[in-house]
LONU-477761 format. One record per residue (C-alpha): residue number from 1; x, y, z. Coordinates in pm, 1 decimal. Layout:
<NUM; <X; Y; Z>>,
...
***
This chain:
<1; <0.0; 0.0; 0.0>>,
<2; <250.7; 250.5; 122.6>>,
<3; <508.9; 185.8; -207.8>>,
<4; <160.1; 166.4; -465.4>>,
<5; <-100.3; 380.7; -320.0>>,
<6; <-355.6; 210.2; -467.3>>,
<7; <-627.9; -66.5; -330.5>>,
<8; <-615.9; -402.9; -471.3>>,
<9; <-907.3; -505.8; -657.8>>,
<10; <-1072.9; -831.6; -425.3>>,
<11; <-956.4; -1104.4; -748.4>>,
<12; <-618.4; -959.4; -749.3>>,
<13; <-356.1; -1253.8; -642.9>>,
<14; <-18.6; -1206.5; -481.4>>,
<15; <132.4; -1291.1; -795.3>>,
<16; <-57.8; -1013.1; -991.1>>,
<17; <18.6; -751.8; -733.4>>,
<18; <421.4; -821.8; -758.3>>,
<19; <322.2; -786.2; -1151.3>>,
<20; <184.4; -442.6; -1086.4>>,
<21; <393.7; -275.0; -845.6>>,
<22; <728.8; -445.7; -935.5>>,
<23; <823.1; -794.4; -728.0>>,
<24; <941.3; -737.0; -360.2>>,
<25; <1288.4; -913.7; -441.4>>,
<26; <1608.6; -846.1; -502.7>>,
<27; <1700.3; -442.3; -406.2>>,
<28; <1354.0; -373.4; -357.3>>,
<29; <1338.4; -595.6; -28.3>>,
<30; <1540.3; -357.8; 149.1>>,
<31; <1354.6; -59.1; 55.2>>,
<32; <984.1; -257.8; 242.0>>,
<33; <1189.4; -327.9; 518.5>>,
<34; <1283.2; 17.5; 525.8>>,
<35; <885.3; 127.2; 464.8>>,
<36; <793.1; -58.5; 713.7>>,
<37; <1067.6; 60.3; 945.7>>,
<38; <985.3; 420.4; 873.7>>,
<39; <591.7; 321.2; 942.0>>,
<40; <655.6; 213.1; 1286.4>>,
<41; <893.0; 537.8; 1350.9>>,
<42; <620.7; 721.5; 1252.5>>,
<43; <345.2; 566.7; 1477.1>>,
<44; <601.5; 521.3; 1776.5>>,
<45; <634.5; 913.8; 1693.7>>,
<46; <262.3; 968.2; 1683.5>>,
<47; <194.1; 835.9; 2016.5>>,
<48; <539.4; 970.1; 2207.3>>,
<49; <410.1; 1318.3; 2088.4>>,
<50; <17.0; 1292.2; 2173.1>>,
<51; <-35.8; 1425.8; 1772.2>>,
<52; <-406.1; 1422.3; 1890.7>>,
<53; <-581.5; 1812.9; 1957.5>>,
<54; <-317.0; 1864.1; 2184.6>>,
<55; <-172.0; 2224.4; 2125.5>>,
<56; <218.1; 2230.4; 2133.0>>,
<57; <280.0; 2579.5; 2044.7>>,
<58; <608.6; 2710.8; 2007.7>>,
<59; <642.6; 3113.3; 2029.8>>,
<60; <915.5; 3261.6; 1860.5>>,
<61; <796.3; 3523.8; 1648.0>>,
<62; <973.7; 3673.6; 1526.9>>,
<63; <1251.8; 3444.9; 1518.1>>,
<64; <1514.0; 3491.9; 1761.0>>,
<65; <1796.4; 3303.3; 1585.4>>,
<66; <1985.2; 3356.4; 1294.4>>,
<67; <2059.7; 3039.8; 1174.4>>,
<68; <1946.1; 2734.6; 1171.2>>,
<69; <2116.4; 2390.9; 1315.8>>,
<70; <2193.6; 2280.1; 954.8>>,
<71; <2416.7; 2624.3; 903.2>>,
<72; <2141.5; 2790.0; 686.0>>,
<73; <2012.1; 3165.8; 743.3>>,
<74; <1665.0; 3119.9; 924.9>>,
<75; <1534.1; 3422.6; 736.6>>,
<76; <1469.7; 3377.5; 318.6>>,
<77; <1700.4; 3546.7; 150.5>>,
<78; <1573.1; 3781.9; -145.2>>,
<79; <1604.8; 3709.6; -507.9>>,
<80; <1446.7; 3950.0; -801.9>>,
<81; <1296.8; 3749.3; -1111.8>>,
<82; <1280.1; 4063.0; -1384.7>>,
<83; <1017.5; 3905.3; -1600.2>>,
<84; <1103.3; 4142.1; -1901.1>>,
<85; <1441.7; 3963.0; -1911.4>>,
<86; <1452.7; 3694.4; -2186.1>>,
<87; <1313.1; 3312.2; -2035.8>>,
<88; <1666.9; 3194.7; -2035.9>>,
<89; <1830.7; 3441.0; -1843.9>>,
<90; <1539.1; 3508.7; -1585.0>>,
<91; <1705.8; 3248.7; -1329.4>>,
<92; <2089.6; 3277.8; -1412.0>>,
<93; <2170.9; 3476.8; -1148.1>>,
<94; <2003.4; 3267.9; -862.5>>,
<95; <2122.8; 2934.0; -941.7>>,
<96; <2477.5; 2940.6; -1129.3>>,
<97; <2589.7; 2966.2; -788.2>>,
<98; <2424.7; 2694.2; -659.4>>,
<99; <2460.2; 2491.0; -932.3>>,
<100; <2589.5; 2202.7; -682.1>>,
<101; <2313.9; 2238.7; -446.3>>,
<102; <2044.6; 2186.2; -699.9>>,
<103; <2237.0; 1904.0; -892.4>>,
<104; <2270.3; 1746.7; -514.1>>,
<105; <1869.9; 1816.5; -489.4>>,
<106; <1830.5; 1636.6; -817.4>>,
<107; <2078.4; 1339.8; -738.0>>,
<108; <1905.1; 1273.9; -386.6>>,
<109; <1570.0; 1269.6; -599.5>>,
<110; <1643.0; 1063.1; -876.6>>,
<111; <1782.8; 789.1; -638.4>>,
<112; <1480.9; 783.2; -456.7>>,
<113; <1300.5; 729.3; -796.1>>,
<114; <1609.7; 475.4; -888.8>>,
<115; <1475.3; 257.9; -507.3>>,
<116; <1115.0; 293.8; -579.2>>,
<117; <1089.9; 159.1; -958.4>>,
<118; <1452.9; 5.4; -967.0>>,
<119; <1749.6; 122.5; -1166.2>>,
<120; <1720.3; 0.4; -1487.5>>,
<121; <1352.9; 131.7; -1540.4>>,
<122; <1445.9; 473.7; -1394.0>>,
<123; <1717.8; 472.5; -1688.9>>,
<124; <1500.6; 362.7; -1966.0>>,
<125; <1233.2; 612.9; -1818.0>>,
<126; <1503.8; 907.3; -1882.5>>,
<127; <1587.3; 768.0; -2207.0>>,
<128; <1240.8; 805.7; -2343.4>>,
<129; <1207.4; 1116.7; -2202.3>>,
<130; <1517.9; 1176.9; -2358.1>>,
<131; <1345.8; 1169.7; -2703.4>>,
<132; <1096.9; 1459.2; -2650.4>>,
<133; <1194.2; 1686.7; -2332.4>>,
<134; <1243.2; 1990.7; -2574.3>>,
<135; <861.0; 1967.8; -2728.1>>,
<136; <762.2; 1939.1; -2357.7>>,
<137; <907.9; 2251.7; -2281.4>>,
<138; <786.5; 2387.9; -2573.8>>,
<139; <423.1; 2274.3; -2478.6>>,
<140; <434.3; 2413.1; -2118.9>>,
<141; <232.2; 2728.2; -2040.9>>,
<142; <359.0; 3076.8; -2143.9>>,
<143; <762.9; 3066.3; -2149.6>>,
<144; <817.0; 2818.9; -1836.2>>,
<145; <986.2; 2586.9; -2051.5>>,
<146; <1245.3; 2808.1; -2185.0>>,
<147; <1296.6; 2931.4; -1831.0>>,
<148; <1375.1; 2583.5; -1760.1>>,
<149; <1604.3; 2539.7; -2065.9>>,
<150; <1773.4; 2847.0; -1961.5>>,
<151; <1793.3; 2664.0; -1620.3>>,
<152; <2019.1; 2360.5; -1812.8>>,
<153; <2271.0; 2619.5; -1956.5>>,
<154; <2316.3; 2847.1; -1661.1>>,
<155; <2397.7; 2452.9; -1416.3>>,
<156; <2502.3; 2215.5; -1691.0>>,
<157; <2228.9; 2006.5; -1534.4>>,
<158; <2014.4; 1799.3; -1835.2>>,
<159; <1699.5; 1950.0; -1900.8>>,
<160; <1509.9; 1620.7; -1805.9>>,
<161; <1643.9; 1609.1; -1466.8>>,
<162; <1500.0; 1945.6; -1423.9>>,
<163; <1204.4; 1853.6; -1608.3>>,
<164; <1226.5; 1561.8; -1290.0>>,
<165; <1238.2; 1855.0; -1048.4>>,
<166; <983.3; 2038.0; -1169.7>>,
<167; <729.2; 1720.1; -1132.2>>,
<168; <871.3; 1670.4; -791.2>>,
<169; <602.8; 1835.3; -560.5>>,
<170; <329.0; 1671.4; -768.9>>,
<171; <441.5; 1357.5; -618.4>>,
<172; <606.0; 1408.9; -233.5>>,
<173; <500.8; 1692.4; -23.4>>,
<174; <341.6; 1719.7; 314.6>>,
<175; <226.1; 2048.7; 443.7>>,
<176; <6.7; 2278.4; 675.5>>,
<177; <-128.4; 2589.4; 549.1>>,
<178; <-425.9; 2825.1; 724.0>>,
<179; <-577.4; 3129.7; 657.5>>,
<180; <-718.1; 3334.6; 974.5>>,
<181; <-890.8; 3647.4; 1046.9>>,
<182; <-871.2; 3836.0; 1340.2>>,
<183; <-1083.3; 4015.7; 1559.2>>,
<184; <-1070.1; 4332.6; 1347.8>>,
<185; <-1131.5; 4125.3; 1043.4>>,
<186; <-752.4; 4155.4; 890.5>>,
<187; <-716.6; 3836.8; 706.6>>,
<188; <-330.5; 3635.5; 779.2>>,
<189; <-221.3; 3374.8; 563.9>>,
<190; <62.5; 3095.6; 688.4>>,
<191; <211.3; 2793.0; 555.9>>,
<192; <447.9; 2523.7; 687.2>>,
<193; <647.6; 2328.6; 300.4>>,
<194; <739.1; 1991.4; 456.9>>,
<195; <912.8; 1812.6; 181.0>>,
<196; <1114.2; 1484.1; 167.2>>,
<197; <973.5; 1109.2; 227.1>>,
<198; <1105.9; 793.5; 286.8>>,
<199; <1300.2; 543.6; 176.4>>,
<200; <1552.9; 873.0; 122.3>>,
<201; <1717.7; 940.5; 491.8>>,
<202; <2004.7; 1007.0; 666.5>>,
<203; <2071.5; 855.9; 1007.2>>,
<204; <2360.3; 1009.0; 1077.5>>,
<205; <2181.2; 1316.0; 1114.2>>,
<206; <1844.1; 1206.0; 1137.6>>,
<207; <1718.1; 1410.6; 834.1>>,
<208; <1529.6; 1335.3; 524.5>>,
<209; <1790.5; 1341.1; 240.4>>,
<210; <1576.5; 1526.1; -3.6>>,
<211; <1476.4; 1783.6; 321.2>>,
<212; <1833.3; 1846.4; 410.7>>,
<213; <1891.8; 1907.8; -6.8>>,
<214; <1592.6; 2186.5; 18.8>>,
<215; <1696.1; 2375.6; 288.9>>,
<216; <2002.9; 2558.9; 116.2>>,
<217; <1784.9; 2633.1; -185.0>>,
<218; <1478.6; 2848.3; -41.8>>,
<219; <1434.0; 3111.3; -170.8>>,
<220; <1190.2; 3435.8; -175.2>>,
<221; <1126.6; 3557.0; -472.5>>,
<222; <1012.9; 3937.6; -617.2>>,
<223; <861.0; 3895.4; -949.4>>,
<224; <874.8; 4190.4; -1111.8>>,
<225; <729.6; 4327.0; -1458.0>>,
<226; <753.4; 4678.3; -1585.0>>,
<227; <1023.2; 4777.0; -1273.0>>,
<228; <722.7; 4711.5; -1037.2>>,
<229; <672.5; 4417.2; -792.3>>,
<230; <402.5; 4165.8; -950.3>>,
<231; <360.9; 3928.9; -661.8>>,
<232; <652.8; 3774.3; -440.1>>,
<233; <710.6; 3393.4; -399.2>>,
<234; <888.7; 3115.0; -189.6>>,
<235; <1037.5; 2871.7; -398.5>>,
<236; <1360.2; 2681.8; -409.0>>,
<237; <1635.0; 2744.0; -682.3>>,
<238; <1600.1; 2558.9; -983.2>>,
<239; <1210.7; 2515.5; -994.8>>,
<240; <967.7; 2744.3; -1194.9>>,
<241; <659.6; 2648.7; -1088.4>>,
<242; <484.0; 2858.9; -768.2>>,
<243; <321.1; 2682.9; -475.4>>,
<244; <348.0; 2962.4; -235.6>>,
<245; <290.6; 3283.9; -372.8>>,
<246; <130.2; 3624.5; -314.9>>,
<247; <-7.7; 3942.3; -533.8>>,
<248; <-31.5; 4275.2; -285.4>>,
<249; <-412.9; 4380.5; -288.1>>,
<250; <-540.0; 4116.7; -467.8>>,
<251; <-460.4; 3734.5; -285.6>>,
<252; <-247.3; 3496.7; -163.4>>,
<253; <-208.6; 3108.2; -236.9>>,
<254; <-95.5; 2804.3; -120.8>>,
<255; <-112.0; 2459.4; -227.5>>,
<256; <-74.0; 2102.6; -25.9>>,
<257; <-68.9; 1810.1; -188.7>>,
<258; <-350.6; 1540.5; -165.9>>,
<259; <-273.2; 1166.4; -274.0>>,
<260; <-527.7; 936.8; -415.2>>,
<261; <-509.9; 692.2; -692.5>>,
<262; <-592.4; 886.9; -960.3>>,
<263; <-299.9; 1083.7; -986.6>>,
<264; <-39.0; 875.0; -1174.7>>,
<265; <-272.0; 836.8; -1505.4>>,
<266; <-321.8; 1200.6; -1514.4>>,
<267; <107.8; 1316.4; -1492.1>>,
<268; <172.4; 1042.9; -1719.1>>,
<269; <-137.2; 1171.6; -1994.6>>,
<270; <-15.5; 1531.3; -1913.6>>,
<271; <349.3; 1433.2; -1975.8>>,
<272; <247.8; 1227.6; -2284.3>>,
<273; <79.6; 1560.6; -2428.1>>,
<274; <-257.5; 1618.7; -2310.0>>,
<275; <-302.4; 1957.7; -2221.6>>,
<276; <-701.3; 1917.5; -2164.4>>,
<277; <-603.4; 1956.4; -1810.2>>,
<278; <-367.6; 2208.1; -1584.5>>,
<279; <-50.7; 2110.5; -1459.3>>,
<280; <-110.9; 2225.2; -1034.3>>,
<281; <231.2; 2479.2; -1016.4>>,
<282; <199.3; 2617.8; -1310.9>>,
<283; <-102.5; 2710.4; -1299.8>>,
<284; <-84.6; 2871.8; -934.9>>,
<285; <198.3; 3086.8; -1089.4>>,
<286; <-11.2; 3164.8; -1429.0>>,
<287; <-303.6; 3299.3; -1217.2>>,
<288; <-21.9; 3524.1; -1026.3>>,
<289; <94.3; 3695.2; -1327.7>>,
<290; <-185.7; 3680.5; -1525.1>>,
<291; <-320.1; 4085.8; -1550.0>>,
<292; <-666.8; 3995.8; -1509.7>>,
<293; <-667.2; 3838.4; -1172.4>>,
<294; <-697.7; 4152.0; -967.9>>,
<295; <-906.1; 4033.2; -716.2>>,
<296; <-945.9; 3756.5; -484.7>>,
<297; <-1306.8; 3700.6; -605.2>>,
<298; <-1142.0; 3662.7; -990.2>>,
<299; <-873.7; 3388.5; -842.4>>,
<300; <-1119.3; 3212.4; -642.7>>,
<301; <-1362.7; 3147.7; -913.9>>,
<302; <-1099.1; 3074.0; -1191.6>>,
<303; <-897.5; 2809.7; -924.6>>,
<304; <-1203.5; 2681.7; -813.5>>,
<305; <-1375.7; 2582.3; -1204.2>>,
<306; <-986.3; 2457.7; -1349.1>>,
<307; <-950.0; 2096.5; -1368.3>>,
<308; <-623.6; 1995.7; -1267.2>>,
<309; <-403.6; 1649.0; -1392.1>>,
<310; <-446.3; 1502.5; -1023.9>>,
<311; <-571.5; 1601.3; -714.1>>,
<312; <-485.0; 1858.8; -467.5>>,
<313; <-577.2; 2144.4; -201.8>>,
<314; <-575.3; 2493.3; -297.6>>,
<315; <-557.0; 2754.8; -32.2>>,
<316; <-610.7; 3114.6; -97.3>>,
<317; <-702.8; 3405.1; 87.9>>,
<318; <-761.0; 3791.5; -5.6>>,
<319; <-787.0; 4127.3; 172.7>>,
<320; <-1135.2; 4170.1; 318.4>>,
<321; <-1337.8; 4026.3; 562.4>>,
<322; <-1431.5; 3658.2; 476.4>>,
<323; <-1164.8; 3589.8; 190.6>>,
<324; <-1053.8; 3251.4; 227.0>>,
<325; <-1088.8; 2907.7; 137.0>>,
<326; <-973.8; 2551.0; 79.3>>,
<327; <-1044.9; 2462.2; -241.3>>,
<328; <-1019.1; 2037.7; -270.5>>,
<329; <-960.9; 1911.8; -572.2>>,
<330; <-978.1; 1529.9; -699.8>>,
<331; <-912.4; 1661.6; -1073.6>>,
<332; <-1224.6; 1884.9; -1098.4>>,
<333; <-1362.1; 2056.2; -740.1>>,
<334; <-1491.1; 1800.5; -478.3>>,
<335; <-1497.9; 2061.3; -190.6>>,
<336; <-1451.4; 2430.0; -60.3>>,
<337; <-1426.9; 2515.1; 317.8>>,
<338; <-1507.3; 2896.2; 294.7>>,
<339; <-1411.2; 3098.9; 548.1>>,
<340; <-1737.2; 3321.3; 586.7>>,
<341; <-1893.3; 2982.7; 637.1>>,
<342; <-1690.0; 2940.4; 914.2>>,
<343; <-1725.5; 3239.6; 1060.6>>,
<344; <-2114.5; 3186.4; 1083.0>>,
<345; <-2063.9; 2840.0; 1264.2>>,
<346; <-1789.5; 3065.2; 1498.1>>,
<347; <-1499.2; 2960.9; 1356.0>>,
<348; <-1200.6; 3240.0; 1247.9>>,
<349; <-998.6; 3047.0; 1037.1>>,
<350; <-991.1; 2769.7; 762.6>>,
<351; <-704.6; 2470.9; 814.9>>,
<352; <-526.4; 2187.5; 593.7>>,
<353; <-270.5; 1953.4; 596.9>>,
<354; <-310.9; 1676.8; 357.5>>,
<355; <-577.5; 1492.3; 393.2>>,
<356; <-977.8; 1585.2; 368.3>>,
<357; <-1139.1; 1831.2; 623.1>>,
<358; <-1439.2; 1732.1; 596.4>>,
<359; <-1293.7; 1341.8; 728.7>>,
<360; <-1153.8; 1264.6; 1030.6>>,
<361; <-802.9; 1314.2; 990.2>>,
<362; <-559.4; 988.3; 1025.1>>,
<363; <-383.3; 865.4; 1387.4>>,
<364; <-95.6; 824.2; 1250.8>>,
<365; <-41.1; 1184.3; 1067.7>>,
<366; <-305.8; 1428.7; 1290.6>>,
<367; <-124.9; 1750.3; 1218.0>>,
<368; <-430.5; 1906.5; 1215.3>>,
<369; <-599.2; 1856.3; 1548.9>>,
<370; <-293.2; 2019.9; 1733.6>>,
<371; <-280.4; 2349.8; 1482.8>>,
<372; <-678.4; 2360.2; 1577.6>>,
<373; <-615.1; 2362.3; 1907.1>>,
<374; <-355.4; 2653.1; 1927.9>>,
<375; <-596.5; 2845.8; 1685.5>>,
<376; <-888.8; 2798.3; 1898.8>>,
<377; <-721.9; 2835.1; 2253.8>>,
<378; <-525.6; 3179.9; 2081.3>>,
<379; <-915.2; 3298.7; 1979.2>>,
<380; <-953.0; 3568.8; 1724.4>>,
<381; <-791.8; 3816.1; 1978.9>>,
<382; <-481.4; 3635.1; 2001.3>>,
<383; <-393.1; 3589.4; 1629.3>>,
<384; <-166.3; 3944.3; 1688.2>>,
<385; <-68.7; 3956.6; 1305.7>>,
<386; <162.5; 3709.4; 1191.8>>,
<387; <296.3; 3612.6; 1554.1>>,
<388; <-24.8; 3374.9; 1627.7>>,
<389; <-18.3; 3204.1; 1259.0>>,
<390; <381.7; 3148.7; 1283.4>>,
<391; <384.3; 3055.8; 1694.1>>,
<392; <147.4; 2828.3; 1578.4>>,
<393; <284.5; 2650.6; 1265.5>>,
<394; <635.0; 2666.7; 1457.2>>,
<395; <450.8; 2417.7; 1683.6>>,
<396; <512.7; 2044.4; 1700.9>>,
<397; <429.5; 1781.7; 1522.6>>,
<398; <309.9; 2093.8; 1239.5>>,
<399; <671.7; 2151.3; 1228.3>>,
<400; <839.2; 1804.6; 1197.0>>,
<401; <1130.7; 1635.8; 1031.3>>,
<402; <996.5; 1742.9; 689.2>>,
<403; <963.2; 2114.1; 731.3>>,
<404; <1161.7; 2319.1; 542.7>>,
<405; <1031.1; 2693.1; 532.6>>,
<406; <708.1; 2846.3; 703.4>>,
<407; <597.1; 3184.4; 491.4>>,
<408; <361.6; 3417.5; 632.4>>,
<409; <140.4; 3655.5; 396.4>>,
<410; <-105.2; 3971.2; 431.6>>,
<411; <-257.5; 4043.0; 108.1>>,
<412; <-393.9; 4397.1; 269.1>>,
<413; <-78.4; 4531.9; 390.6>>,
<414; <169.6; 4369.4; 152.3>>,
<415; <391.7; 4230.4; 434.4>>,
<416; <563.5; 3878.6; 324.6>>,
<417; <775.9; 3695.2; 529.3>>,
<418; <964.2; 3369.5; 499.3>>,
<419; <1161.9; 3148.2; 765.3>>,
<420; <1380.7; 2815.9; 713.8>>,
<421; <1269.6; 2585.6; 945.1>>,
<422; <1443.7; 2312.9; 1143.2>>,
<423; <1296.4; 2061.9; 1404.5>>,
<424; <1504.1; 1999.0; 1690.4>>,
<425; <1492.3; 1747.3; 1973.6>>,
<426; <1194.9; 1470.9; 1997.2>>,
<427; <1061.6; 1540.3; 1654.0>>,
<428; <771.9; 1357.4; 1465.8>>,
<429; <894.0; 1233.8; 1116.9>>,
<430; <626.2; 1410.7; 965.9>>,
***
C-alpha cells in the first residue's frame, strides 16, 4: 500500500500484485523493510508526541535566531525574477551559484526514484524522455519551458532532470497551510512546506535526504514586470513552478498536496501531451501573473472551475473580511471550506494539511488537530498579526522532520515573510 497507493481489486492474487507494483525481491526488499521501518517510527512518533488536539505551540515570532542547526540563514534570503528579461536568463543569477546544491537536490531525488521503480527502469524512463523533453518545454504554459532550458545552460544540469524537479512536488510533499482572520477582520495567511519522504534518509543526522537538499535552496522571490513588484514567492532554486505565492491587494495562495489513486494516469497523460487539463504549479503561478486576476473574487472562481491532472488542495485568501478558502480538488472541485462559512458556525480560520477536512483526519499523521487547538485556545484576539499564525505553525508535530520553510502573507498590507525551518529534539517524522 505505502510503495503503490492504490487498493487491490478483491480477485487480485499475490502474484498479480508483484506484476503491478514491481516484485518485492532483489534491491527492492530492502527498501519494504525500510517502509515498514519508517511506518513504525512514525506511529512510535505519533503516540510519544500525543499528535491528537493537543496544542504544542512554540512562540518565537519573530525568530530569535539567525541560523538554523543545519548552518542555513533562518530568514529567506531575497532574489528579483525581472520578467522582461529573456526566459533563459530570468534564473541565471540565482542558481549558477548553486549549481551544486540543486544538482545534489536532483541526485538525492532521482535515487529515490532509482529505489522505488529500480534502476534500470528509472534509466530507460530518462531515455524516453530523452526523445521529446524539448517539445515538452515547448508545450508548457507561457515561457516556463524556456525558463527551464535556460535553467540547463546556466547549471550544466540535463533539461530532463530538471524537467524531474519540476514534477517533484506533484508527487512528495506534506504540508500545513491556514488562513485566519482576526478580531478586526484583517485576514493572515501561513504555511508550513514539509518536503522529503522515505526510503531517502540520513541517520547520521536524522534528516530526510531530499529535506536536508531543500533547505540551502529556499528562496523568496520578487517577481517583477515593468520595474514594479508583480507578486513575491517562496520557492527553491532551480524550480519554476509557484506553490506559495502572493499578489499585494489582490490574494495569496498556497497549495498542499492530496494523494489518491488517480494521480499517476493524469502526470503520465499530461506528460504524454494532453493539455485538456492544468498542470497544479503552473497554474498557481499563471493565475499570479496573469493581468486579469486583480481580485481575490477573480482567483477564487478561476482556481475553483480549473481541472487539474491530479488532485490537490488549494488555499487562498484575499484582503477583506471573509476571503478565504480551501479549495479540494480530486481533478475537478470536490470541496470548498469557505471561510465566511466558518465564521457563521464561529470559527475564524480555515485549516489543511493533507488529507480531507471534511474526514476525520488519520492517527498516525493528525497535524491538524494540534494546529486547531492553538488556533482555537489563541481565539480571534490572540492571532496578533503574523505572531499567532507562525507561533502556531512553529509548533510540534506541524513543524516536523519534513519542514523546510514556514511563509507568512497579508494580502492587505503587503507584508511577506519567509523562515527556514528546522525541528530539533523529539521530533515527529512528519
Amino acid at each position: 500500500l505505502i510503495q503503490t497507493r492504490g487498493t487491490p481489486t478483491p480477485k487480485a492474487t499475490p502474484q498479480n500484485l508483484r506484476k503491478k507494483a514491481g516484485a518485492a525481491t532483489g534491491d527492492q526488499k530492502p527498501l519494504l523493510a525500510m517502509n515498514r521501518y519508517f511506518l513504525l517510527l512514525g506511529l512510535l512518533a505519533a503516540f510519544a508526541l500525543g499528535k491528537h488536539a493537543k496544542c504544542n505551540m512554540h512562540e518565537d515570532y519573530p525568530p530569535t535566531a539567525n541560523k538554523i542547526p543545519s548552518g542555513e540563514n533562518k530568514t529567506v534570503e531575497w532574489f528579483t525574477l525581472n520578467l522582461d528579461a529573456a526566459p533563459e536568463d530570468r534564473w541565471t543569477e540565482l542558481v549558477k551559484p548553486r549549481k551544486d546544491g540543486i544538482a545534489n537536490l536532483i541526485g538525492t531525488v532521482t535515487a529515490l526514484l532509482k529505489k522505488i521503480v529500480g534502476d534500470e527502469k528509472f534509466q530507460h524512463l530518462m531515455s524516453i524522455l530523452d526523445l521529446f523533453i524539448d517539445k515538452e518545454f515547448e508545450a508548457w504554459p507561457h515561457d516556463y519551458g524556456r525558463e527551464v532550458d535556460g535553467i540547463s545552460k546556466a547549471t550544466g544540469i540535463s533539461k530532463t532532470e530538471l524537467f524531474i524537479l519540476q514534477m517533484a512536488y506533484e508527487v512528495w510533499g506534506l504540508c500545513t497551510s491556514m488562513v485566519v482572520q482576526d478580531s478586526n477582520g484583517e485576514i493572515w495567511h501561513g504555511r508550513n512546506l514539509d518536503f522529503g519522504l522515505f526510503p531517502a534518509f540520513d541517520f547520521k543526522n536524522m534528516e530526510f535526504k531530499l529535506t536536508e537538499a531543500l533547505r540551502p535552496l529556499v528562496v523568496s522571490v520578487d517577481v517583477q514586470r515593468g520595474g514594479k513588484t508583480l507578486y513575491y514567492s517562496t520557492t527553491f532554486a532551480g524550480f519554476a513552478g509557484v506553490i506559495t505565492g502572493m499578489r499585494k491587494g489582490a490574494f495569496s495562495i498556497s497549495v498542499d498536496t492530496r494523494f489518491d489513486n488517480k494521480f499517476d494516469i493524469g502526470l503520465i497523460k499530461w506528460i504524454l501531451g494532453d493539455r485538456s487539463k492544468a498542470e497544479l504549479t503552473f497554474t498557481i503561478r499563471s493565475v499570479l501573473e496573469d493581468p486579469a486576476m486583480t481580485s481575490y473574487s477573480k482567483a477564487y472562481s478561476y482556481l475553483k472551475n480549473v481541472t487539474m491532472i491530479g488532485p490537490s488542495y488549494i488555499i487562498i485568501g484575499g484582503m477583506d473580511k471573509g476571503e478565504g478558502a480551501i479549495i479540494s480538488k480530486d481533478q475537478k472541485t470536490i470541496n470548498v471550506l469557505d471561510l465566511n462559512d466558518q465564521l457563521k458556525n464561529g470559527t475564524f480560520y480555515v485549516l489543511e494539511t493533507n488529507y480531507d477536512n471534511w474526514k476525520k483526519a488519520p492517527f498516525f499523521d493528525d497535524r491538524r488537530n494540534p494546529a486547531k487547538a492553538c488556533l482555537d485556545q489563541m481565539g480571534s484576539n490572540g492571532v496578533n498579526g503574523f505572531s499567532g499564525v507562525f507561533n502556531t505553525l512553529n509548533g510540534k508535530p506541524n513543524l516536523n522532520k519534513l519542514t523546510t520553510y514556514t511563509t507568512l502573507m497579508s494580502v492587505k498590507t503587503g507584508k511577506y515573510e519567509a523562515y527556514r525551518q528546522y525541528c530539533e529534539g523529539i521530533c515527529s517524522f512528519w
